[in-house]
C-alpha positions in Angstrom: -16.0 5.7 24.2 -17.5 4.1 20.7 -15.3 6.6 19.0 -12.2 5.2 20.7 -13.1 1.6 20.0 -13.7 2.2 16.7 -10.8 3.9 16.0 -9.2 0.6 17.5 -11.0 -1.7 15.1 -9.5 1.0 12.0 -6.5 0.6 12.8 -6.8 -3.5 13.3 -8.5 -3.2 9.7 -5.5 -1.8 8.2 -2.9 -4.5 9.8 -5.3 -7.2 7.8 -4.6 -5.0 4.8 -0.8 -4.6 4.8 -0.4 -8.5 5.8 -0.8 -10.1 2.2 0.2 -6.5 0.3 4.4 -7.8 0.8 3.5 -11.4 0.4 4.4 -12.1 -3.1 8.1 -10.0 -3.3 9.1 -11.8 -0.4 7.9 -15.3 -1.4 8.0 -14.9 -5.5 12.1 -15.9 -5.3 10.8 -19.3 -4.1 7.7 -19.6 -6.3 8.6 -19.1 -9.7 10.8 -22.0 -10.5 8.0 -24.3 -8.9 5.0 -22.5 -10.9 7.7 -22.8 -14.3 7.4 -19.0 -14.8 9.9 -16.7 -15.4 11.0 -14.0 -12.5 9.3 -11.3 -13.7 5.9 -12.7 -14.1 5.7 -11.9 -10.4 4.9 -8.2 -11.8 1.9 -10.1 -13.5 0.0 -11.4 -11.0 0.7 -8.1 -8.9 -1.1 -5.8 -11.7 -3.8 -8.2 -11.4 -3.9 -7.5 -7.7 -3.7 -3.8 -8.2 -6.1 -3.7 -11.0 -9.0 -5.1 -8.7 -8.2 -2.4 -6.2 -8.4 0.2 -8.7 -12.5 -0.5 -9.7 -13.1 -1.5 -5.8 -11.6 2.1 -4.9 -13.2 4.1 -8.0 -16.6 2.5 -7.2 -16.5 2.9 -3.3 -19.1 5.3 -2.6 -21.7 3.5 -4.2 -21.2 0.3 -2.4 -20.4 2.5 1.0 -23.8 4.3 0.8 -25.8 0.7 0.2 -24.1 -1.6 2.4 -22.0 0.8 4.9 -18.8 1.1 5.9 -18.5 -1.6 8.7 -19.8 -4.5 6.3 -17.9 -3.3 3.6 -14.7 -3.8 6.0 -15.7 -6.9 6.9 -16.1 -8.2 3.5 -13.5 -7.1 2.2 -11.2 -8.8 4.7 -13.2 -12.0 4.5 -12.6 -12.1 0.3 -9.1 -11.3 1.0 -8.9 -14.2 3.5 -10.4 -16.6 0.9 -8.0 -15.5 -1.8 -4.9 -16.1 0.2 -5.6 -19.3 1.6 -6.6 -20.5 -2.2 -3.2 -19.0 -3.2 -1.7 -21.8 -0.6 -3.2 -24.6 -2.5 -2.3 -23.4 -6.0 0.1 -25.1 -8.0 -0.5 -23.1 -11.4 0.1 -19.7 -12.2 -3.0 -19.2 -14.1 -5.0 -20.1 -10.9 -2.6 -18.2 -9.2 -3.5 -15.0 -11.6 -7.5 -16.0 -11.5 -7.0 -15.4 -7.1 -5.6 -12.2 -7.4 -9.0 -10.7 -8.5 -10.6 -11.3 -5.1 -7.7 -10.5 -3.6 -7.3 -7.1 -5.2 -11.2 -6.2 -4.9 -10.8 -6.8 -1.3 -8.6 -4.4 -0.3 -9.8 -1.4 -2.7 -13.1 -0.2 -1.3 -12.3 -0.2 2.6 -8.8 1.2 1.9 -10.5 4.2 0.1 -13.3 4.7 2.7 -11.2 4.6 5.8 -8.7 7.1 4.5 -11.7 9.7 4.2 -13.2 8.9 7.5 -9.7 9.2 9.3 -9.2 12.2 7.2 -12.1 14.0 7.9 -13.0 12.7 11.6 -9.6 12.7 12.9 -5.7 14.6 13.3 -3.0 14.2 10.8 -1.2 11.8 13.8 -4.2 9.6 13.4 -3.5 9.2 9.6 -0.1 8.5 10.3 -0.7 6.0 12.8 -3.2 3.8 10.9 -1.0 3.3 8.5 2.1 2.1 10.6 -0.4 -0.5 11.3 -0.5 -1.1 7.4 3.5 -1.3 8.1 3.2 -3.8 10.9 1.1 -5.9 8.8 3.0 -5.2 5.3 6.2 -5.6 7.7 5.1 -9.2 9.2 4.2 -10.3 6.0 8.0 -11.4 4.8 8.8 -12.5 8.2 5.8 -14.9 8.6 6.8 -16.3 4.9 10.6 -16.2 5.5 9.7 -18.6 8.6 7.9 -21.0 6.5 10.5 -20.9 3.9 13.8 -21.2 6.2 11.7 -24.0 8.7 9.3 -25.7 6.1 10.9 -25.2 2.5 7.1 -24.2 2.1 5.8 -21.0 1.0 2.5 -22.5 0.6 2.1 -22.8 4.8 3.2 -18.8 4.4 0.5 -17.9 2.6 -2.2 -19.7 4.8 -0.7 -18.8 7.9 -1.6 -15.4 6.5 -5.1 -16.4 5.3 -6.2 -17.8 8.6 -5.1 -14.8 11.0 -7.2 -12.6 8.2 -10.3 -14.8 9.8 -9.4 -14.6 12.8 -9.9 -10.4 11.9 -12.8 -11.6 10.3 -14.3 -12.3 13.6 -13.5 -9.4 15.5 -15.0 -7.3 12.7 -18.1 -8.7 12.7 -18.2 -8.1 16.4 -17.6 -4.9 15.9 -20.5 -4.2 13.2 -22.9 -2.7 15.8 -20.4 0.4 16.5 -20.7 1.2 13.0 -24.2 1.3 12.9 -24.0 3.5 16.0 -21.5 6.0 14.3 -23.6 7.8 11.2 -20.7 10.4 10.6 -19.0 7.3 8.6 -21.8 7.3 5.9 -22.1 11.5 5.8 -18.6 12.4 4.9 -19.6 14.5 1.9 -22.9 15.7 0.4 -21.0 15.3 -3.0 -20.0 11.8 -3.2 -21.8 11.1 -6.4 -19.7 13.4 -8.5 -19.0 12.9 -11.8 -15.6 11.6 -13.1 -15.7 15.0 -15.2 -16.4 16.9 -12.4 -13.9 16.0 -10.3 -11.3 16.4 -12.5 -12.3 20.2 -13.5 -11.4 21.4 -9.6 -8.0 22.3 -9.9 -5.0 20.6 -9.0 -7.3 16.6 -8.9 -4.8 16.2 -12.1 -1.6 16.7 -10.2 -3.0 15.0 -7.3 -3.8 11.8 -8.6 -0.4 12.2 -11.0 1.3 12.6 -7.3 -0.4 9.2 -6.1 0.5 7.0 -9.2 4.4 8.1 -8.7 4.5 7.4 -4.7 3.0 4.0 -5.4 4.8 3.6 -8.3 8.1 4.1 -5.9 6.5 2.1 -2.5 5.5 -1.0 -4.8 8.7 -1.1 -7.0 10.8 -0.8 -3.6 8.0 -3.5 -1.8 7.5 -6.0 -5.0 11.5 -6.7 -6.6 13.7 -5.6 -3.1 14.2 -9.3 -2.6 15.1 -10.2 -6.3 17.5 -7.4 -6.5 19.3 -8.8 -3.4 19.5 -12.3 -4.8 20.4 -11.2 -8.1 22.8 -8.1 -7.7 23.8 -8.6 -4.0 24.7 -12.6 -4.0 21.7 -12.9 -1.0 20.1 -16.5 -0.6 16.6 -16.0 -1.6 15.0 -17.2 2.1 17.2 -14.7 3.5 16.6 -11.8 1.0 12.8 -12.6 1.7 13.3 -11.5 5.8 16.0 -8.7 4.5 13.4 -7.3 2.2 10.5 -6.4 4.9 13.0 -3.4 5.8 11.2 -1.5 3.0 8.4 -1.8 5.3 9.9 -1.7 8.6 11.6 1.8 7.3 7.7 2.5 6.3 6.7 1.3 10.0 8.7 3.1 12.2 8.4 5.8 10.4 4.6 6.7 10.3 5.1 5.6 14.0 7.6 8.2 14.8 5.7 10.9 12.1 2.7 10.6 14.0 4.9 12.4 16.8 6.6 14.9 14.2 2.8 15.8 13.0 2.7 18.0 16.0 5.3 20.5 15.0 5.2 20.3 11.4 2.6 20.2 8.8 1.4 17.7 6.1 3.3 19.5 3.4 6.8 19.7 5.3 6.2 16.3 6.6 6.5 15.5 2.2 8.8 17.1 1.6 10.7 15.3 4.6 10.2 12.1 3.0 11.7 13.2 0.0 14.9 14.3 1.7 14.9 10.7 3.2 14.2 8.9 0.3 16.9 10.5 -1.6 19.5 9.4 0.6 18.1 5.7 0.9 18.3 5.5 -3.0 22.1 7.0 -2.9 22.8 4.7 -0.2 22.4 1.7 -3.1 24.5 3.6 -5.6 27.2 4.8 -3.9 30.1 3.1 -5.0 31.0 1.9 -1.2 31.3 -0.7 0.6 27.7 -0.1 2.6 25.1 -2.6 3.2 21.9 -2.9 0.6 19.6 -3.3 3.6 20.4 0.3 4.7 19.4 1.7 2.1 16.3 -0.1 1.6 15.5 1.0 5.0 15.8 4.9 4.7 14.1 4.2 1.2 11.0 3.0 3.2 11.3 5.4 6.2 11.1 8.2 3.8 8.2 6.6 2.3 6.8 6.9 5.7 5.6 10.2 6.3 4.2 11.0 2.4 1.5 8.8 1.6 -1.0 9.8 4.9 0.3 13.3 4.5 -1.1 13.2 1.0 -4.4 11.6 2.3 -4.7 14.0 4.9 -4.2 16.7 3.0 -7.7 15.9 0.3 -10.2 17.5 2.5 -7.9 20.9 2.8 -7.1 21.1 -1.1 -10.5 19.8 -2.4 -13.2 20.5 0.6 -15.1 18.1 2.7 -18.0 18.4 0.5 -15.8 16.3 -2.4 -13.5 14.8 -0.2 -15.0 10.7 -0.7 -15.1 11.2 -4.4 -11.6 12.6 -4.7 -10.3 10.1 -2.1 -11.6 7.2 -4.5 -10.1 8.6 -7.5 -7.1 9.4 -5.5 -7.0 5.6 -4.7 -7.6 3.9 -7.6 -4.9 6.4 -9.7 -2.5 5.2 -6.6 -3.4 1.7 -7.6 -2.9 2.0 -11.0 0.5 3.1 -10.0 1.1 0.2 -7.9 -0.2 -2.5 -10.5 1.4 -0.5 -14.0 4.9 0.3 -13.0 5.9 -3.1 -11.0 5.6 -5.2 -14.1 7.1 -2.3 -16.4 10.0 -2.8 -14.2 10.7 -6.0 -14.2 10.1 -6.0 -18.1 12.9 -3.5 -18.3 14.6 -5.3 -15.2 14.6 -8.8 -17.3 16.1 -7.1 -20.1 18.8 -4.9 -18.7 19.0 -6.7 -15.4 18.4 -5.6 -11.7 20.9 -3.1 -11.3 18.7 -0.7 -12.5 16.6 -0.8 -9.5 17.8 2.3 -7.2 18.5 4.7 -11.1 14.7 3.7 -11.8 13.2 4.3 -8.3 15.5 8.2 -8.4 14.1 8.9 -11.8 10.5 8.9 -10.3 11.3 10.7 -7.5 12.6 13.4 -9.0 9.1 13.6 -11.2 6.9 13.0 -7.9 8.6 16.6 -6.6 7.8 18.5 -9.7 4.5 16.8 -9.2 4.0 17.9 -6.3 5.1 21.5 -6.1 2.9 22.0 -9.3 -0.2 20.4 -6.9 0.7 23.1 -3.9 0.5 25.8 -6.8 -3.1 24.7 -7.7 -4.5 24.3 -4.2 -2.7 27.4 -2.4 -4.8 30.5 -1.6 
């Protein structure tokens, strides 16, 4: 019965971490002007995010085998909850920028450590499933801020409303500490945690893998971090509307891992990827097609094929790399997605400042494309 209520709390966990992870796209077409920052300095503060995920997630398995995995959830949600409501107070973009290190360490170290325990402990449905509840969160995210902006003219009230439901998760986690203790399988996953960086990246295929991870990411947090500024600025959308259109990156990402979780039954982690490509593809020629179709639709299928690849790929680490390195490889796995996630935003909207927005969907198909080579090179290394 534990096991079950613990799985609960996991996938509550990962609804505290999608909530702030679409915050800033949706709310950055209202903040700039009143920080005195140009657009793209959004992609800024978003490496800075990223880049404290990236050492949180390298270094996980230290901190997991000292502290455990139940406090290290419950910290992490508790930093993130302080960032964000400071973010609601700020008025400066350097304090702005000095916030998103808590807020990035928060999220890097639990993200990394549940993904291995679901991976090892649990069906690929499961992995699918906890992160639709990163959907619901990452999905709620732009409504709750497009509420404040449309109702109060505030996103300031947006970002606290978001800071105080993370205590109220807060609360229930710490609650929830003595079923961690109870369950030791959380701090066993893998007899070869302390692995060296060299190591690690000597078992073949770890250099395509974590090359795979920094392109998804790359794709996800390009879609998630400049949908709304490509609607205002190519599609003629007000911004506190683009804010609640933009969330169908994550809705698509949602109600797909939702509906995968179903699919997982019939087909396996690698056809469930290459699925998501197939879907993806047509989301991005959805926004280039020279027709009269809706944006939104095609920021929808983009995020719907994003859906089934990213737990697919988590999944997946144990089979390719063994149980035994499975925590060490998950890290690195992590903090390379991360790096993705924090590099390529701000590249883009360099490039997006210079050329303008309409480069959004070409960019997007141009590391697509690379992801499948990626890939197929990865299921060379690892098969047989």
């Amino acid at each position: 019965m534990f096991t079950i209520l613990l799985l609960c709390i996991i996938y509550i966990s990962f609804i505290s971490l999608g909530l702030p992870d679409s915050l800033l796209g949706s709310a950055w077409p209202s903040m700039y002007n009143l920080l005195n920052v140009p657009l793209h300095y959004a992609g800024i503060v978003s490496m800075i995010i990223s880049a404290g995920t990236v050492v949180s997630s390298i270094f996980c398995v230290r901190v997991l085998r000292r502290f455990g995995t139940g406090l290290v959830t419950m910290t992490s949600v508790f930093i993130t909850a302080a960032a964000l409501i400071g973010f609601s107070f700020t008025q400066s973009f350097l304090f702005l920028c000095l916030l998103a290190v808590p807020l990035g360490l928060g999220g890097g170290a639990v993200d990394s450590a549940l993904n291995n325990y679901v991976a090892l402990h649990y069906k690929a449905r499961h992995m699918s499933w906890l992160h639709c509840f990163w959907g619901i969160g990452a999905s709620l995210g732009p409504f709750i801020m497009s509420y404040f902006l449309i109702n109060k003219d505030s996103w300031n009230l947006g970002y606290r409303s978001i800071g105080i439901i993370q205590f109220c998760l807060v609360i229930i986690l710490i609650i929830s500490l003595p079923l961690w203790k109870k369950d030791v399988r959380t701090e066993s996953s893998g007899k070869n945690d302390s692995i060296s960086f060299k190591h690690i990246f000597s078992i073949p295929g770890v250099k395509q893998a974590v090359a795979v991870f920094f392109s998804y990411c790359s794709i996800e947090w390009i879609a998630g971090l400049w949908s709304a500024s490509f609607l205002v600025t190519e599609k003629g959308i007000e911004p506190e509307f683009a804010a609640k259109w933009a969330s169908l990156h994550f809705i698509g990402i949602t109600v797909g891992r939702f509906i995968s979780g179903f699919i997982t039954f019939k087909l396996t982690n690698r056809q469930m990827i290459r699925m998501g490509h197939i879907i993806m593809a047509c989301g991005i020629a959805v926004l280039v097609a020279p027709l009269n179709i809706t944006p939104l639709a095609g920021l929808f299928l983009i995020g719907l094929g994003c859906a089934p690849i990213f737990p697919s790929m988590l999944h997946e680490t144990p089979v390719n790399f063994g149980r035994e390195n499975s925590q060490a490889i998950m890290g690195v796995q992590m903090g390379c997605a991360y790096i993705g996630s924090s590099v390529m935003p701000p590249i883009f909207g360099w490039f997006a400042s210079i050329f303008s927005f309409s480069i959004f969907p070409f960019v997007i198909g141009a590391i697509l494309i690379v992801k499948i080579f990626l890939v197929d090179s990865l299921y060379k290394k690892t098969s047989g």
